[in-house]
C-alpha positions as a printed NumPy array, in Angstrom:
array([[-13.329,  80.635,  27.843],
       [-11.118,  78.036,  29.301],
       [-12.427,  78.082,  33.089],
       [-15.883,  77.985,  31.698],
       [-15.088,  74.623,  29.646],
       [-12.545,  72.927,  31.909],
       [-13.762,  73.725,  35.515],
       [-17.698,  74.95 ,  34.739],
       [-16.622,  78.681,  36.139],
       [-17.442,  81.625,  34.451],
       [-15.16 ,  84.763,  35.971],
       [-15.77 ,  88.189,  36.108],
       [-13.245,  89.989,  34.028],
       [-14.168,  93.81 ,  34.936],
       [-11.14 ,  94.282,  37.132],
       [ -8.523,  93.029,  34.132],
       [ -8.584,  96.424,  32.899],
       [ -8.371,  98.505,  35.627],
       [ -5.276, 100.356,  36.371],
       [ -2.967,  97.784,  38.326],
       [ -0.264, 100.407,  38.604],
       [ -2.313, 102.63 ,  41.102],
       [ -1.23 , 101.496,  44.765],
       [ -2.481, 100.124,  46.892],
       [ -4.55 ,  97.811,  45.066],
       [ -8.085,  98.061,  45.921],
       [-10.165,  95.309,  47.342],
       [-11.982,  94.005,  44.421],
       [ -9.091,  94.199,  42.24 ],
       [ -7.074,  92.041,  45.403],
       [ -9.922,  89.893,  44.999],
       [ -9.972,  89.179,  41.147],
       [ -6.499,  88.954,  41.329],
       [ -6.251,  86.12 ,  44.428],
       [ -9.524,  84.457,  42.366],
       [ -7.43 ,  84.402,  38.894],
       [ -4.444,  82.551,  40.908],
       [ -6.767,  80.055,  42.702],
       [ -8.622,  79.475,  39.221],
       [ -4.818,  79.017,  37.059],
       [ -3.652,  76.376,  39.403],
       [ -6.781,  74.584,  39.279],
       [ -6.223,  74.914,  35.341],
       [ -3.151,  73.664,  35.666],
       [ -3.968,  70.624,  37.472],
       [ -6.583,  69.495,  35.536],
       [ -4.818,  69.906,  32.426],
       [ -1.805,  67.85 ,  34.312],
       [ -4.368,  65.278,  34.889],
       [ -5.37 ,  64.95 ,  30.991],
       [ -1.566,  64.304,  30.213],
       [ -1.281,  67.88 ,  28.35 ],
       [  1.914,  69.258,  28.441],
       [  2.616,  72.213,  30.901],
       [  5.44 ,  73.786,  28.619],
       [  4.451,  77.202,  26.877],
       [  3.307,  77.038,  23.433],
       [  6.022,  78.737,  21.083]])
């Protein structure tokens, strides 16, 4: 997994497929979900920092 090799996090992925379409969202899927964006920017700056590109793979 990429978090595990780039940042040394391993994330719980339990809540990826639970039903996102049922509102309101409950708390642990608020949580995975606010954990996931804090974990992609940190992703995203680190790979930033390497000098890899940030445009989408085709």
């Amino acid at each position: 997994m990429v978090c595990e090799r780039e940042l040394g996090i391993s994330l719980d992925k339990g809540e990826q497929t639970s039903n996102w379409s049922r509102r309101p969202l409950d708390a642990d899927q608020l949580r995975y979900a606010a954990l996931d964006a804090e974990v992609l920017l940190q992703l995203f700056d680190r790979l930033i920092e390497r000098g890899e590109s940030a445009e989408p793979i085709p």
